[in-house]
C-alpha positions in Angstrom: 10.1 -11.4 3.3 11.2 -9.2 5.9 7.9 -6.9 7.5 7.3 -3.2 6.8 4.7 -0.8 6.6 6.1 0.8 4.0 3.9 1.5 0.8 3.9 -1.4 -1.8 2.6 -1.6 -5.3 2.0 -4.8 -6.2 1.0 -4.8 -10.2 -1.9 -7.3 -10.8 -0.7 -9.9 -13.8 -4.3 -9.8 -15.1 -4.2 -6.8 -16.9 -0.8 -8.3 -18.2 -0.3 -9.4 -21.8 -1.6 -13.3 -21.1 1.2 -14.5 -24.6 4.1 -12.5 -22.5 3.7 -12.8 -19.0 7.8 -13.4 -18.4 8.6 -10.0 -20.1 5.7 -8.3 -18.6 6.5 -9.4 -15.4 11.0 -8.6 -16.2 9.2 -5.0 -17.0 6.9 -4.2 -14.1 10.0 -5.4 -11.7 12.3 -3.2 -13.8 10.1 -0.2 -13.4 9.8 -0.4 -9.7 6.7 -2.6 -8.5 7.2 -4.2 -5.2 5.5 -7.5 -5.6 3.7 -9.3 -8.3 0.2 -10.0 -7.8 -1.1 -13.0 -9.5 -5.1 -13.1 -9.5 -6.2 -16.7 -9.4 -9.9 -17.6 -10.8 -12.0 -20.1 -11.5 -15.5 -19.3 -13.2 -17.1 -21.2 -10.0 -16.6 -18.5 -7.1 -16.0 -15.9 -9.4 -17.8 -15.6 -12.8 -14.1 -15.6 -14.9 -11.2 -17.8 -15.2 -7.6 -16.9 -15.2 -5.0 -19.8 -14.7 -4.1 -22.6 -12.3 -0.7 -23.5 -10.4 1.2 -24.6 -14.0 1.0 -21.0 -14.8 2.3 -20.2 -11.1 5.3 -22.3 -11.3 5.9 -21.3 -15.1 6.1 -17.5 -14.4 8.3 -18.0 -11.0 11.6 -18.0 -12.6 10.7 -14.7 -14.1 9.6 -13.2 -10.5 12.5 -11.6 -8.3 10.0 -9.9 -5.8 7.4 -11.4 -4.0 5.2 -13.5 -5.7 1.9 -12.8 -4.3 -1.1 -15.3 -5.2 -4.6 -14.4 -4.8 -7.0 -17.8 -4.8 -10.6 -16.6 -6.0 -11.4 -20.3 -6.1 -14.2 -22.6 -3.7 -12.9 -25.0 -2.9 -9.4 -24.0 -2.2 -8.0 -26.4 0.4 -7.3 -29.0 -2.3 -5.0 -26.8 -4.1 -2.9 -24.9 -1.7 -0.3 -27.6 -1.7 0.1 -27.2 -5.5 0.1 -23.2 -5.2 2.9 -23.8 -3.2 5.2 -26.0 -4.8 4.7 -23.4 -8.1 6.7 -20.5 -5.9 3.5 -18.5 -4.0 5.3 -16.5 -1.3 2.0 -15.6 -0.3 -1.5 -17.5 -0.8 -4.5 -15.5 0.0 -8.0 -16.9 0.3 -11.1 -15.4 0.6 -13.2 -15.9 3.7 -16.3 -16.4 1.7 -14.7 -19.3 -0.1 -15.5 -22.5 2.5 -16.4 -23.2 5.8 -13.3 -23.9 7.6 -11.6 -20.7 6.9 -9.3 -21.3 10.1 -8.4 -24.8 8.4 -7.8 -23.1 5.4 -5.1 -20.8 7.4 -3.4 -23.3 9.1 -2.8 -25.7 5.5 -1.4 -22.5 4.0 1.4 -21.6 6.4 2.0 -25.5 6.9 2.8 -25.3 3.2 5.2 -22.9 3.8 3.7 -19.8 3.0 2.2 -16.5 3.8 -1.7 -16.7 4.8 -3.0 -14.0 3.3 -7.4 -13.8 3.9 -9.8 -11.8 1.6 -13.1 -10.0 2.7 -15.5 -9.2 -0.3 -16.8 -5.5 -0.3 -19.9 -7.2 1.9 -18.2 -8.6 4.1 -17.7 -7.3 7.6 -14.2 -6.7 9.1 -15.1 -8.1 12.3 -15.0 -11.4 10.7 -11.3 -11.5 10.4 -11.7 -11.1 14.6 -10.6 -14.2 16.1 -8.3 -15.0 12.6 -5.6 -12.1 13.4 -3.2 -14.5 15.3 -3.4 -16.9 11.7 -2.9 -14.2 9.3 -0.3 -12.3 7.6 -2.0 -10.0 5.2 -5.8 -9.2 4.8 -6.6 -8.2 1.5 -9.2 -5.9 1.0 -11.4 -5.8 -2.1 -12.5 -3.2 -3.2 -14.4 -4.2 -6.2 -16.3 -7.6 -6.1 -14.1 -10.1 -7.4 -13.8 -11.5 -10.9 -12.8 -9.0 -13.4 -10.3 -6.0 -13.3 -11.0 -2.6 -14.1 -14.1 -1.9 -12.0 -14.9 1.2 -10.3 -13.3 1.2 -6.6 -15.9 1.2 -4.0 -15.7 3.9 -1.4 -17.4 2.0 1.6 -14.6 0.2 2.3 -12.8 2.7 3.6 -14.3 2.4 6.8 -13.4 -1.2 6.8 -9.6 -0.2 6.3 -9.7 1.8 9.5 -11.8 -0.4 11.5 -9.1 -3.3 10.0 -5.9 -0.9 11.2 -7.4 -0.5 14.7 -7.7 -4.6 15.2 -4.6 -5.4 14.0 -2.9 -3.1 16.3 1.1 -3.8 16.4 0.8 -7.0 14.9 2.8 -7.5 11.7 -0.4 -7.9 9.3 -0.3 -6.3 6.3 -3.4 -4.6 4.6 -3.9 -5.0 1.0 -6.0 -3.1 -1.8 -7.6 -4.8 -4.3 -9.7 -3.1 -6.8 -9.7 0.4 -8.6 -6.6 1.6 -7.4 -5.2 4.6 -9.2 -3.2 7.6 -7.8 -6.8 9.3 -7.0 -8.3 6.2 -4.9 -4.3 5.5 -3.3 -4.1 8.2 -0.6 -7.4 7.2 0.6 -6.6 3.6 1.1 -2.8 4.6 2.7 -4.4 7.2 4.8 -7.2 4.7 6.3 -4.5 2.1 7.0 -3.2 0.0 4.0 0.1 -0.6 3.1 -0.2 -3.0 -0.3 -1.4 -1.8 -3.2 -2.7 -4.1 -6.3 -3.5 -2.3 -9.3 -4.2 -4.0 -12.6 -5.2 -1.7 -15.6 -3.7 1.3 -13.0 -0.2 0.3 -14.2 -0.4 -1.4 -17.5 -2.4 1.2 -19.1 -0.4 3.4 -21.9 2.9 0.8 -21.7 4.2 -2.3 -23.3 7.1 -4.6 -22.8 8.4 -2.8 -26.0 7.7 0.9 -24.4 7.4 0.0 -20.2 8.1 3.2 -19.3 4.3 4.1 -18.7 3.9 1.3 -16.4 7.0 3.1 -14.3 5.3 6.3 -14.7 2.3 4.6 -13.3 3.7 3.3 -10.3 5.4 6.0 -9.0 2.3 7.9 -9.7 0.5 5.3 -7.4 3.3 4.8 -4.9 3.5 9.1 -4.4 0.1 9.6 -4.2 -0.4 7.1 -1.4 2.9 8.4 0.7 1.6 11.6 0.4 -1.0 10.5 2.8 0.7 8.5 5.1 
């Protein structure tokens, strides 16, 4: 994964057919998403459940992005290793999760993948201070966790700035999660972020038998945020 700042729509699997992920996933990629974002649950942390690292590795053959794995699971350091070995190019977990987040870091990148760390919509950015040197990508929600197709909170826009001004020149990347839709994307891009996950913002309307919608959607997404750039 070479670094860029570049705008990035990363379609979130959960809003996906669950019987038909490989096709959904062939689609999305065919219609121009950058990465595939794979939400992670487990009923425990978060009050739903999605699927574990079997589903991971079964869906990586079908991924020829970036396969980007968001753990909203306490614990998680028991099941990084397994994330892994399924294909994660990046593993993201949330701050809130445990308390050894800086462990949590290390164990990720020693597995051999990106450390991505997720703030809740409570959750200040100055937590993330003395994490920057451990981290590449913070992912910002912007809905609390759990279940797709909330309303995007607005108060976290001040956390993207404040986020864009710590990170300075350092090759972080600063993902959206939650509510994005071409309204909600120049606001994010404008404040600072650079990856955008949207669930029911580009499955809505399409079908692996009609997926021109979900390209419709993400260059809807993708031009609204340049735009503000």
């Amino acid at each position: 994964m070479d670094f860029n700042r570049n705008i990035k729509i990363a379609p979130s699997i959960l809003s996906a057919d669950f019987a038909n992920f490989g096709a959904e996933i062939q689609a999305i990629e065919a219609q121009g998403c950058d990465w595939v974002h794979v939400d992670v649950m487990d009923g425990h942390f978060v009050p739903n459940i999605t699927f574990g690292p079997a589903t991971c590795a079964a869906i990586r053959p079908h991924i020829k992005t970036v396969m980007d794995v968001h753990l909203m699971i306490a614990p998680v350091d028991p099941y990084i290793d397994a994330f892994a070995q399924s294909g994660a190019d990046i593993i993201t977990a949330h701050v809130e999760a445990g308390p050894h987040i800086h462990r949590t870091l290390q164990a990720i990148r020693g597995a051999g993948c990106k450390a991505g760390l997720a703030l809740n919509p409570a959750t200040p950015a100055e937590t993330t201070k003395h994490l920057l040197d451990m981290v590449d990508l913070i992912c910002v929600m912007t809905v609390n966790p759990g279940f797709g197709g909330q309303k995007f909170i607005r108060s976290q826009i001040d956390k993207i700035r404040d986020l864009r001004a710590m990170i300075g020149d350092r090759p972080i990347h600063i993902e959206i999660d939650g509510g994005v839709t071409p309204e909600t994307a120049p606001l994010v891009a404008e404040a600072g972020a650079d990856v955008l996950v949207a669930g029911s913002g580009v499955f809505k309307g399409g079908s692996v038998d009609d997926p021109a919608p979900y390209g419709a959607n993400i260059t809807a997404i993708r031009e609204a945020a340049e735009r503000a750039v």
